[in-house]
C-alpha positions as CSV (number, residue, x, y, z in Angstrom):
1,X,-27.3,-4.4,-133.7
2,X,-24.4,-6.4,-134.6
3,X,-23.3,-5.0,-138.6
4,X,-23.7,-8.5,-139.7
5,X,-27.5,-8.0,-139.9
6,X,-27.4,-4.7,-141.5
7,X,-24.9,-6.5,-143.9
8,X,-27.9,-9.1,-144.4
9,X,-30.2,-6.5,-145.3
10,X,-28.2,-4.6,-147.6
11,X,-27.0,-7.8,-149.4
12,X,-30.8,-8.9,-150.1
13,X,-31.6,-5.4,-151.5
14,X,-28.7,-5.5,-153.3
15,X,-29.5,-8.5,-154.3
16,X,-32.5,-7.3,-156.0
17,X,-30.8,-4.1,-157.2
18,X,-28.5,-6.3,-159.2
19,X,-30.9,-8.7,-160.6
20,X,-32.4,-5.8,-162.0
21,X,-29.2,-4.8,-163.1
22,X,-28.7,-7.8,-165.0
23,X,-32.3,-7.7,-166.6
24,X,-31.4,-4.0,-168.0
25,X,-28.0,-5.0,-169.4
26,X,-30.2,-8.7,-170.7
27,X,-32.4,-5.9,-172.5
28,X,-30.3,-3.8,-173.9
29,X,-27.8,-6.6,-175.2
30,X,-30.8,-7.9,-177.4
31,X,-31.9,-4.5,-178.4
32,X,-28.5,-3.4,-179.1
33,X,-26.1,-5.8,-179.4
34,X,-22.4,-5.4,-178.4
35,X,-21.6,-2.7,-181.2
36,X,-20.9,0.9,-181.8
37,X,-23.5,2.1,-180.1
38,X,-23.1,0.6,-176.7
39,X,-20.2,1.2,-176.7
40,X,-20.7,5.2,-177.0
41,X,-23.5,5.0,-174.2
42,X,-21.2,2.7,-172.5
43,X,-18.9,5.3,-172.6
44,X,-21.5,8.4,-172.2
45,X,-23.2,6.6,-168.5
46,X,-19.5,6.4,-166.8
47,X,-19.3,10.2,-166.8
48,X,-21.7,10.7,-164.3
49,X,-20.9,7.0,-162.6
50,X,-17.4,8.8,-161.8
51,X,-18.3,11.7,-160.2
52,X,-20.9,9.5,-158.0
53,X,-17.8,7.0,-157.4
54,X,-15.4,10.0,-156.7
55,X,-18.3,12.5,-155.1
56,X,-21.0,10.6,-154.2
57,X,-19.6,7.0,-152.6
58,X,-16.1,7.9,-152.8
59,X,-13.9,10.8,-151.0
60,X,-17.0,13.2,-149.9
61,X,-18.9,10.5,-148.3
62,X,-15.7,8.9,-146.4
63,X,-14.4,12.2,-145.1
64,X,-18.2,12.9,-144.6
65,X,-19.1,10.1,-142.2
66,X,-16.8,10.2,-139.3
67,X,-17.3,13.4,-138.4
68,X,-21.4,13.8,-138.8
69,X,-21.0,10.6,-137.1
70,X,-19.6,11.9,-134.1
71,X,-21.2,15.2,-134.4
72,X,-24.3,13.1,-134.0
73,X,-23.3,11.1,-131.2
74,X,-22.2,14.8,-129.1
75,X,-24.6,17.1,-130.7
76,X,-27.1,16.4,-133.0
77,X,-28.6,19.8,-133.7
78,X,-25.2,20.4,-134.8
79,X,-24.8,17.2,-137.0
80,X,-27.7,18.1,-138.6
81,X,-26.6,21.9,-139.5
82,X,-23.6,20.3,-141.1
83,X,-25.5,17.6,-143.4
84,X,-27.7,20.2,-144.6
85,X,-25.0,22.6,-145.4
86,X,-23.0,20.1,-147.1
87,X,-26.0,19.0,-149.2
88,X,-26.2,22.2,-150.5
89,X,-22.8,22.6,-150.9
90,X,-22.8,19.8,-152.7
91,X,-25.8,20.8,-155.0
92,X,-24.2,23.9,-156.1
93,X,-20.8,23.0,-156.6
94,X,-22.0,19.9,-159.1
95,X,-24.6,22.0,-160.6
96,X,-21.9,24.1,-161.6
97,X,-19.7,21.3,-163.1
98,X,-22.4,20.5,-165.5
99,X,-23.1,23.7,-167.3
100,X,-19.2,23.8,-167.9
101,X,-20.0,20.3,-168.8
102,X,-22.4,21.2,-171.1
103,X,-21.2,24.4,-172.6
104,X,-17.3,22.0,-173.0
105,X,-19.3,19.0,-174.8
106,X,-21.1,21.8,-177.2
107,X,-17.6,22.7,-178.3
108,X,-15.9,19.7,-179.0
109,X,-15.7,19.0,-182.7
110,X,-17.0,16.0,-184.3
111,X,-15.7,13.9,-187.3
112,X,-18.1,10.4,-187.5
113,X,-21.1,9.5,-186.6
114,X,-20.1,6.9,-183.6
115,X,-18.4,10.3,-181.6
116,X,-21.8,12.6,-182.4
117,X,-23.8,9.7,-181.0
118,X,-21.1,9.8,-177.6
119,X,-20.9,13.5,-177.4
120,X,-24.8,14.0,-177.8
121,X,-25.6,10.6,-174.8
122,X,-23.2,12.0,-172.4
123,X,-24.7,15.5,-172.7
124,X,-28.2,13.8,-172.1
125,X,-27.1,12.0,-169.2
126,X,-24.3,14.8,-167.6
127,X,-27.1,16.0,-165.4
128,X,-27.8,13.0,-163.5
129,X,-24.6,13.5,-162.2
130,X,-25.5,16.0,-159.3
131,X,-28.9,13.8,-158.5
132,X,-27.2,10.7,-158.2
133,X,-24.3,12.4,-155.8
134,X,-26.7,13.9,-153.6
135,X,-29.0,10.8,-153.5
136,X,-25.5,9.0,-152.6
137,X,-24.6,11.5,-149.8
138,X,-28.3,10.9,-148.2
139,X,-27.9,7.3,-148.0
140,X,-24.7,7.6,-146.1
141,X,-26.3,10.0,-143.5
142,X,-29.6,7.2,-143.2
143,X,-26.9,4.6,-142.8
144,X,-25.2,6.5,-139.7
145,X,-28.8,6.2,-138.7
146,X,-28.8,2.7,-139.3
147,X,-31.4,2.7,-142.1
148,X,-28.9,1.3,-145.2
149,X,-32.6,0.2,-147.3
150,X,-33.4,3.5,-149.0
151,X,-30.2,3.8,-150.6
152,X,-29.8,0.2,-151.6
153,X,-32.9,0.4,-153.1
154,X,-32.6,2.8,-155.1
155,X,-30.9,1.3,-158.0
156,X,-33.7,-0.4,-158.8
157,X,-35.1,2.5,-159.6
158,X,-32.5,3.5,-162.0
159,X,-32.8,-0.3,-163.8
160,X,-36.2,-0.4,-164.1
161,X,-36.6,3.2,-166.0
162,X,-33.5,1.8,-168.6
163,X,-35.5,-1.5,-168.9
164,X,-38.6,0.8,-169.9
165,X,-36.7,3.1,-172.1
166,X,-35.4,0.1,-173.9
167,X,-38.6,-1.2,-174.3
168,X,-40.0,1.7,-175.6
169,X,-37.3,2.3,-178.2
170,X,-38.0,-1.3,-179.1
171,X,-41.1,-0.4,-180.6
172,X,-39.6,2.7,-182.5
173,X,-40.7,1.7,-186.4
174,X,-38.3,1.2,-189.2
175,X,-35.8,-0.9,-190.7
176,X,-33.1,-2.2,-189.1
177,X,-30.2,0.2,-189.1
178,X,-27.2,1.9,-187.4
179,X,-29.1,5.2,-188.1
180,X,-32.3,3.4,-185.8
181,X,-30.5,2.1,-183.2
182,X,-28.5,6.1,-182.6
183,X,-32.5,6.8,-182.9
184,X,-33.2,4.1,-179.9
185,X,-30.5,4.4,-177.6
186,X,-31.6,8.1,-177.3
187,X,-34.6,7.0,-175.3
188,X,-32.4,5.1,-173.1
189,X,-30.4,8.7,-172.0
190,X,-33.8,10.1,-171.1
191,X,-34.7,7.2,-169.2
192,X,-31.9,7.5,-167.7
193,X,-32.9,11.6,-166.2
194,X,-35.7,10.0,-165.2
195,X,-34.5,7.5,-163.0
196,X,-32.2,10.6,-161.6
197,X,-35.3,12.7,-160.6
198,X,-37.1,9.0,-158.8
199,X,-34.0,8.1,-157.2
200,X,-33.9,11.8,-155.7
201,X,-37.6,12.2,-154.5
202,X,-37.2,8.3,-152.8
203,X,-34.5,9.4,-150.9
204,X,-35.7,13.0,-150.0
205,X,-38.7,11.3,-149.0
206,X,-36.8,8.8,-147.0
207,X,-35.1,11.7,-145.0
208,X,-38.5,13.3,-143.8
209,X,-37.9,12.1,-140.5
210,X,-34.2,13.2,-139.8
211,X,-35.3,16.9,-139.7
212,X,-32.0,17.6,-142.4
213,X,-32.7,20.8,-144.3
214,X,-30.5,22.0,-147.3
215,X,-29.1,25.3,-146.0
216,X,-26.0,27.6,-146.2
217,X,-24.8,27.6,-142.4
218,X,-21.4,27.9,-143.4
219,X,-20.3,29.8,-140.5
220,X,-22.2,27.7,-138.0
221,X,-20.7,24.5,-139.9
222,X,-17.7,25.7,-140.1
223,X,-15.3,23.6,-138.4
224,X,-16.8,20.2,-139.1
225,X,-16.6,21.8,-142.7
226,X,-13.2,22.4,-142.9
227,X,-12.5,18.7,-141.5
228,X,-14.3,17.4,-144.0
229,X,-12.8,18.8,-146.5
230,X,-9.3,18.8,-145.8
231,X,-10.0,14.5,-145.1
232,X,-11.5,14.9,-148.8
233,X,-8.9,16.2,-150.5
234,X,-6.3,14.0,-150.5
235,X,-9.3,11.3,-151.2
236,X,-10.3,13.2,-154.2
237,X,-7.1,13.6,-155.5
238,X,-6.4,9.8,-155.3
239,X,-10.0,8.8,-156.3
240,X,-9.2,11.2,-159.3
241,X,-6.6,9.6,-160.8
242,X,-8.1,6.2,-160.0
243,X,-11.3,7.4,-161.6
244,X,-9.6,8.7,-164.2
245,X,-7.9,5.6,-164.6
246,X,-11.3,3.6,-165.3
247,X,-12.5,6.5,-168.1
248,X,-8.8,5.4,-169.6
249,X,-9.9,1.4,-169.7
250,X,-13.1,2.4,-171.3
251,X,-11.2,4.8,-173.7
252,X,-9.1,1.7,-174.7
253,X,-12.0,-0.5,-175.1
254,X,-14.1,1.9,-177.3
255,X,-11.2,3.3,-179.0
256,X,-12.3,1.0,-182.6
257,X,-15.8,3.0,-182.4
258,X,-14.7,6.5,-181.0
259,X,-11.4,7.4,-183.0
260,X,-11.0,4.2,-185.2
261,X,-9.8,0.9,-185.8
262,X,-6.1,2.0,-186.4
263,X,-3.6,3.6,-184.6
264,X,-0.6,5.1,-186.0
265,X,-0.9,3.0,-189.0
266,X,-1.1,0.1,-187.2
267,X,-4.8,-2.3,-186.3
268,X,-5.7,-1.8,-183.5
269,X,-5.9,-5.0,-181.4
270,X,-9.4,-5.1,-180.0
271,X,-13.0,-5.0,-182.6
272,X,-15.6,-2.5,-182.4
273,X,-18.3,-3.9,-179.2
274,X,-15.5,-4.2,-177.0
275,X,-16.4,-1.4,-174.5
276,X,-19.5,-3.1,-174.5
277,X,-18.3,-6.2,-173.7
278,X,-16.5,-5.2,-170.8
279,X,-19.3,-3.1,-169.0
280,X,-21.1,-6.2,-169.3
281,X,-18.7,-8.5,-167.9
282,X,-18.0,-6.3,-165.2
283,X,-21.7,-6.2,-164.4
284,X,-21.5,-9.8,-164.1
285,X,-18.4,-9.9,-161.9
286,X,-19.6,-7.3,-159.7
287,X,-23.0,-9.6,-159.0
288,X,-21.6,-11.1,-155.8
289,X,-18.8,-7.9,-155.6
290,X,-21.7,-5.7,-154.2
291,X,-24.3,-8.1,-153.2
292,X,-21.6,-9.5,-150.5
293,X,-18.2,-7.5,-150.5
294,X,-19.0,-4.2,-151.1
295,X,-22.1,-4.4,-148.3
296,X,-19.8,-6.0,-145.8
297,X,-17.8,-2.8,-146.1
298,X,-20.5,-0.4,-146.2
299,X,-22.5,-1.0,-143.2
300,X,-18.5,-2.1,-141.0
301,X,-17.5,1.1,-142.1
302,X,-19.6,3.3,-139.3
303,X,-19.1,0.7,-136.9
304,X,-15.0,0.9,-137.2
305,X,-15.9,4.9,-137.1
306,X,-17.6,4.2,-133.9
307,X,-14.7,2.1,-132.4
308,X,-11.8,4.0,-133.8
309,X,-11.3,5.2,-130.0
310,X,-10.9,1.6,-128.8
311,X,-8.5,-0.7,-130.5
312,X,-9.9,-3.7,-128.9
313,X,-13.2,-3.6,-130.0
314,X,-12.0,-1.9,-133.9
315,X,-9.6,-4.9,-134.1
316,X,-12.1,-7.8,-133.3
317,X,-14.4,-6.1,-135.7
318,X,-12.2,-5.7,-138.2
319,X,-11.3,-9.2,-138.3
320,X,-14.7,-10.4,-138.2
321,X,-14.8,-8.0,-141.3
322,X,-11.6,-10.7,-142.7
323,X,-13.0,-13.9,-142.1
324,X,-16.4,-12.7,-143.5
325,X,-15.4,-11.1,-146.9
326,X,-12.8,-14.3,-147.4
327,X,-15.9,-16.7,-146.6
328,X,-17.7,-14.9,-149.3
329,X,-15.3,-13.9,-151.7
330,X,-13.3,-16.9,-152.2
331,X,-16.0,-19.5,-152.9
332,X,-18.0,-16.5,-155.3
333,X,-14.9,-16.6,-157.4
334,X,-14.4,-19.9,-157.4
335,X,-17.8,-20.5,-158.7
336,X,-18.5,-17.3,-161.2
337,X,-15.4,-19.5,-163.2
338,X,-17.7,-22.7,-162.6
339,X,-20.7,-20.9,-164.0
340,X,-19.6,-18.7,-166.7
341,X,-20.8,-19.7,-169.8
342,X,-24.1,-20.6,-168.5
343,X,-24.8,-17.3,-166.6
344,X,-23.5,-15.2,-169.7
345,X,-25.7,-17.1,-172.1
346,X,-28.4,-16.8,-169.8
347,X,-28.2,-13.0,-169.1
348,X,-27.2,-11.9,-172.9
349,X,-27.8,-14.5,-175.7
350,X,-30.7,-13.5,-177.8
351,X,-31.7,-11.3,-180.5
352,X,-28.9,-8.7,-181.4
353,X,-26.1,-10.7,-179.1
354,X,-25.0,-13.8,-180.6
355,X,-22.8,-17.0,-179.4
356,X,-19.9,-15.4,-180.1
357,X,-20.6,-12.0,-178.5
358,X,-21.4,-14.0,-175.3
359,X,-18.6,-16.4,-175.5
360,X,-16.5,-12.7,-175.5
361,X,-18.2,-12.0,-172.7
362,X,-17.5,-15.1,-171.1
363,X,-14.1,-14.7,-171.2
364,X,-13.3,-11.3,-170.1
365,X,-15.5,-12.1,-167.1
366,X,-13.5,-15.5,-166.2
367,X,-10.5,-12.9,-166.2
368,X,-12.3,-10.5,-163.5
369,X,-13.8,-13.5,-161.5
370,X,-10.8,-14.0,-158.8
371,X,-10.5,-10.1,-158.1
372,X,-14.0,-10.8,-156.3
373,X,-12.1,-11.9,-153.0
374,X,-9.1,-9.6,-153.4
375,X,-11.4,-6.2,-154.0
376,X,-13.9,-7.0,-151.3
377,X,-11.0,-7.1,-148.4
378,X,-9.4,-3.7,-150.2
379,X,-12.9,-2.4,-149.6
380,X,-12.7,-3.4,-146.0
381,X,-9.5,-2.3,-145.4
382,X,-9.9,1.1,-147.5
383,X,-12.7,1.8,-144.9
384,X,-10.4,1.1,-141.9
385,X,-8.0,3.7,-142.8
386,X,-11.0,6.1,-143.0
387,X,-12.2,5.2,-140.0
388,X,-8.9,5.8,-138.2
389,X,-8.8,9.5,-140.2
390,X,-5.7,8.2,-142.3
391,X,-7.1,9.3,-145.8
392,X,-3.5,9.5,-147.1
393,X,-1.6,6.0,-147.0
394,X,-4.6,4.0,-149.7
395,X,-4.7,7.3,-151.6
396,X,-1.1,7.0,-151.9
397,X,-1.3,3.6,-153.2
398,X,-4.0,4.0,-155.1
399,X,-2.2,5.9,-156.8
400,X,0.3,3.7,-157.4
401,X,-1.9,1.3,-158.6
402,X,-3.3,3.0,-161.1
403,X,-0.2,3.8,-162.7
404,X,0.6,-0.4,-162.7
405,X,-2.9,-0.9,-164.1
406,X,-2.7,1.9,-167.1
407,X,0.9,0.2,-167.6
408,X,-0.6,-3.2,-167.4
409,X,-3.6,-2.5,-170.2
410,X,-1.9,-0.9,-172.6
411,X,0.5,-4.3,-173.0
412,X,-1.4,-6.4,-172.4
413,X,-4.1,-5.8,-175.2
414,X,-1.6,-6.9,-177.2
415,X,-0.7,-10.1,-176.1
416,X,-2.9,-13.3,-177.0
417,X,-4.7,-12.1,-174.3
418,X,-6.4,-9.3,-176.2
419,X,-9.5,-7.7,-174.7
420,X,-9.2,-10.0,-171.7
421,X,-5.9,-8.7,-171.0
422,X,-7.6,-5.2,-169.7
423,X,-9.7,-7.4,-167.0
424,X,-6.6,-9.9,-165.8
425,X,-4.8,-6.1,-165.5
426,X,-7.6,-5.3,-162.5
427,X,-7.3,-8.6,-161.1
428,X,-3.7,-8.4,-160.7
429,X,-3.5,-4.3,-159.6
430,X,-6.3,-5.6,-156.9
431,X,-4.4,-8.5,-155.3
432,X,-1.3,-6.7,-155.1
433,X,-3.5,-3.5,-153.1
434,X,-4.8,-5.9,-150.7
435,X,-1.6,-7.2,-149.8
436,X,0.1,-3.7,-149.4
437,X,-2.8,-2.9,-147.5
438,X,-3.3,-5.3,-144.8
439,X,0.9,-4.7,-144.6
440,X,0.6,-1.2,-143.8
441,X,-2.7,-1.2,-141.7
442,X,-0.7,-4.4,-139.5
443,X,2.0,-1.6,-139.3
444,X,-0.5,0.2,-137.6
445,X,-3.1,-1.4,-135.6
446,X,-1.5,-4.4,-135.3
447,X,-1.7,-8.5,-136.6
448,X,-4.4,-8.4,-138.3
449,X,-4.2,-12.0,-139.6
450,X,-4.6,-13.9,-135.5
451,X,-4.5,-17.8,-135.3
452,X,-8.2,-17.2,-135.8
453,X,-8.4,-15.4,-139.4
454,X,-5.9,-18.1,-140.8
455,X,-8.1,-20.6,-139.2
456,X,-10.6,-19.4,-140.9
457,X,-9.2,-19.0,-144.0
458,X,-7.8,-22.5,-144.1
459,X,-11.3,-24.0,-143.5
460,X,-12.8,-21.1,-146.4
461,X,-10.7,-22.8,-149.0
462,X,-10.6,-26.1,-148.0
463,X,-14.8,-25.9,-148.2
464,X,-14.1,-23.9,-151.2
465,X,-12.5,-26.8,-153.0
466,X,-15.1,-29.0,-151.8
467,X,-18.1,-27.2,-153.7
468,X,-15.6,-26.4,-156.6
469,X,-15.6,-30.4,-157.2
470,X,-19.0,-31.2,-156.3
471,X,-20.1,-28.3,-158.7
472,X,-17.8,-29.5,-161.7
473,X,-19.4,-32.9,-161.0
474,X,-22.7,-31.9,-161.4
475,X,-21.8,-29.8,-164.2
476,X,-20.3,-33.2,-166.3
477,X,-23.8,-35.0,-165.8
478,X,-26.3,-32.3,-166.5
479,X,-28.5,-33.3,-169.3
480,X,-29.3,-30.1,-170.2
481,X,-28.7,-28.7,-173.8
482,X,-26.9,-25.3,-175.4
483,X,-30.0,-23.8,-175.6
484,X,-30.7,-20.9,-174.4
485,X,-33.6,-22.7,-171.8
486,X,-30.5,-25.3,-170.9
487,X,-28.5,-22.4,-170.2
488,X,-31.0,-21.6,-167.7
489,X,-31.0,-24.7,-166.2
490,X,-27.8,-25.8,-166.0
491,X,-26.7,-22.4,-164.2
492,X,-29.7,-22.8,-161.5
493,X,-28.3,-26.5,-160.9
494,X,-24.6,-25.3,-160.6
495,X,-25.5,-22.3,-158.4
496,X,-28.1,-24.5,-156.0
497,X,-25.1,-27.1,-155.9
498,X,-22.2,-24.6,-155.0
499,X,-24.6,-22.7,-152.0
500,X,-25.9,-26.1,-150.2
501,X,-22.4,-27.4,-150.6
502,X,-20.6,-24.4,-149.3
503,X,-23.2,-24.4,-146.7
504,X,-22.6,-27.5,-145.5
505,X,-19.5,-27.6,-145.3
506,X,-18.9,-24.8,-143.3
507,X,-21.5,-26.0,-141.1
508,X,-19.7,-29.1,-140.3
509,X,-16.5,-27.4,-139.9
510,X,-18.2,-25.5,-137.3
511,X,-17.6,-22.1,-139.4
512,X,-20.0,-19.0,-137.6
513,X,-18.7,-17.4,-140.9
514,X,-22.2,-19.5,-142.3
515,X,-24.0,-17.4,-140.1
516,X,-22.7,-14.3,-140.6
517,X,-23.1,-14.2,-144.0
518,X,-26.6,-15.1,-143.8
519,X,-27.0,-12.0,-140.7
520,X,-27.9,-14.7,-138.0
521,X,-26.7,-14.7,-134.2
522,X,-24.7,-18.2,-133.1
523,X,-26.4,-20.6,-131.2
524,X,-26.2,-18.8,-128.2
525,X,-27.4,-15.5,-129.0
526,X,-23.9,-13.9,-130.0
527,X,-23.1,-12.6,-133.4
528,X,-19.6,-12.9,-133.0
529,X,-17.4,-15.7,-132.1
530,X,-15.4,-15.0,-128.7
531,X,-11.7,-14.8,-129.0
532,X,-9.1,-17.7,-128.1
């Protein structure tokens, strides 16, 4: 099956993970507000998202895939003697990292309030950390298997216990106040374990037919072990200063609420809320990110692993991979600037988040919107070094990148630009990645960019412009209010305009890119389009 279709099916239950998504941070804006406290639980739920980004769908899980891949392909009894001793590998050595975890977060002194509330949330949530890695590492091995719906389900499952907890804490009696809401936001964090422990037993149970045990074959896993690890390593190392790149942007962004609103004597430029603000705006940015981009890459990336032994066949899919990402990403940038003030008003405004909260919003998320295109093709290109067993060149320049991006927030904060300035510092570090990338893989494997790609790419944006000024159009004669219900409306009119335009367009430029994206074959039966 062509990964087109696989990309259709993880895109639709993405698509559903992330409207959930959007519900839970539409709850907890209203519950909350963007203040001191979501910013510490803001800060407290990344601890364990990094380890899953660095562990879980990150350097294990790359180094991971290529070789249970082939294991499987020569010798499956051995492929499965190697996922099971690398599960419990894996549960052991992250076990481990939380008690130290735990025992470090007990020892850390305290001075207000704001840092107890961070200190006691993150050691609530710390243990989700190894549940959420496994339940990662299980969806890559049911994706080598072609099943990619367990795992991009189980999000969901993670939303809909924070939406509960939420709710729950909603109901929690007493007058308004900052002592309350520390109160409320507790119930959250235990939601939050809860969802760990569903999101484990949905994937366990979605493994019962791949006869994969946990087990401590180290010996008779040994080689494929040692690959592993040694194609993790340099991953890790570069994932871990990128990762810990990210905990520094949040740092930054919740610095007013947990150190204070000088340093050295001097203001500090950005206002209490602000980590806040940013995790939602990213959530918004990252809507079409991982409904479209991110998928494309995750179900290519076995494919590429598959074909790494025939440069033919890797390059024609890889390129495919281009024109796709570029059809998707371009036109979803283009219109989350179209649509931004409607879709943040719609997702956040109400009770404890304001106009002016959301117009915050609004702009830091304008300032992530054109990294949509540029880190969906790093994505894809990322992956193709993996799949080639090159771990070391984008680990290398991730590297780099993160030092240009630390460099980049720290000035820019304190421009005119102010909170924004720490998303236009992404969008810049990711643009400049994607060009060094395809450089350095076209070093490689060769032009990457045929007559075909840039034909495709010219058509892309010239359809891209087309919905971009039929969408504005519309936009200039809805008679839809500022309310919060005219919010609503006006973004389902601007979103239906900029699809059935884009649509149509490509269809009459005779774009297959149309199809792909929606997982269909072309007309006659093929699901790619055959070279010049």
């Amino acid at each position: 099956m062509a990964f087109e279709k696989h990309a259709r099916t993880v895109s639709l239950l993405t698509l559903v993970s992330r409207m959930s998504g959007l519900a839970r941070d539409a709850v907890q804006s209203r519950v909350f507000g963007a203040g001191p406290v979501m910013d510490a639980f803001a800060l407290a739920f990344q601890i364990p998202n990094l380890f899953r980004r660095l562990f879980g769908e990150g350097a294990l899980t790359a180094s991971f895939l290529p070789v249970y891949t082939r294991l499987e392909r020569d010798d499956p009894d051995a492929a499965r003697r190697f996922a099971g001793t690398t599960i419990a590998l894996l549960v052991i050595v992250l076990s481990a990292l939380t008690v130290i975890g735990e025992l470090v977060l007990a020892g850390l002194p305290v001075s207000n309030a704001d840092q107890s509330l961070t200190i006691r949330l993150t050691a609530t949530m710390l243990p989700y950390m190894p549940m959420v890695c496994v339940v990662a590492l299980l969806g890559t091995i049911l994706g080598v298997h072609g099943r990619f719906g367990p795992a991009s389900a189980s999000p969901v499952l993670l939303n809909a216990a924070i939406i509960v907890g939420a709710g729950l804490a909603w109901w929690i009696p007493g007058e308004a106040s900052p002592e309350l809401s520390r109160a409320r936001i507790g119930w959250v964090a235990m939601a939050v374990m809860v969802a760990g422990l569903a999101q484990l037993g949905w994937m366990m149970w979605s493994m019962r037919g791949q006869r994969i045990r946990p087990m401590l074959d180290v010996r008779g896993s040994r080689a494929p072990l040692l690959e592993t690890v040694r194609a993790a390593l340099p991953m890790m190392l570069g994932l871990g200063v990128f990762q810990l790149n990210v905990l520094m942007d949040s740092l930054i962004a919740s610095y007013p609420t947990s150190i204070g609103p000088t340093i050295m004597g001097v203001p500090f430029p950005l206002p209490q809320g602000s980590n806040a603000t940013v995790n939602w705006a990213t959530r918004l940015y990252e809507f079409p990110l991982g409904v479209f981009g991110i998928s494309v890459a995750t179900v290519i990336f076995p494919l590429l692993s598959r074909q790494s032994n025939d440069m033919h066949q890797f390059m024609h899919t890889l390129r495919r991979g281009i024109r796709l990402v570029v059809f998707i990403g371009v036109p979803a940038s283009a219109g989350l600037l179209l649509v931004a003030k409607p879709m943040t008003a719609t997702v956040f405004q109400g009770g404890r988040c304001g106009p002016e909260e959301v117009q915050r919003i609004a702009t830091v998320m304008m300032a992530f919107a054109p990294a949509v295109v540029a880190y969906s093709a790093m994505q894809l290109l990322t992956r193709a070094f993996y799949a080639l067993g090159d771990q070391r060149t984008p680990t290398r320049l991730s590297m780099a990148m993160v030092a240009l991006n630390l460099l980049l927030n720290v000035s820019l904060i304190w421009t005119p630009l102010g909170l924004s300035g720490l998303a236009w510092s992404t969008t810049i570090c990711s643009f400049i990645q994607w060009a060094l990338l395809g450089r350095m893989l076209s070093r490689r494997v060769g032009r990457l960019m045929d007559d075909l790609v840039w034909k495709s790419v010219g058509k892309t944006l010239f359809a891209t412009a087309v919905m971009s000024l039929a969408t504005w159009g519309v936009g200039q004669v809805l008679p839809f209010g500022a309310d919060w219900w005219g919010m609503c409306a006006r973004l389902a009119c601007l979103a239906a305009t900029g699809a059935l335009v884009m649509l149509v367009v490509a269809h009459r430029l005779h774009m297959p890119e149309w199809r792909w994206s929606l997982g269909m074959a072309d007309p006659e039966g093929r699901t790619i389009e055959p070279e010049a």
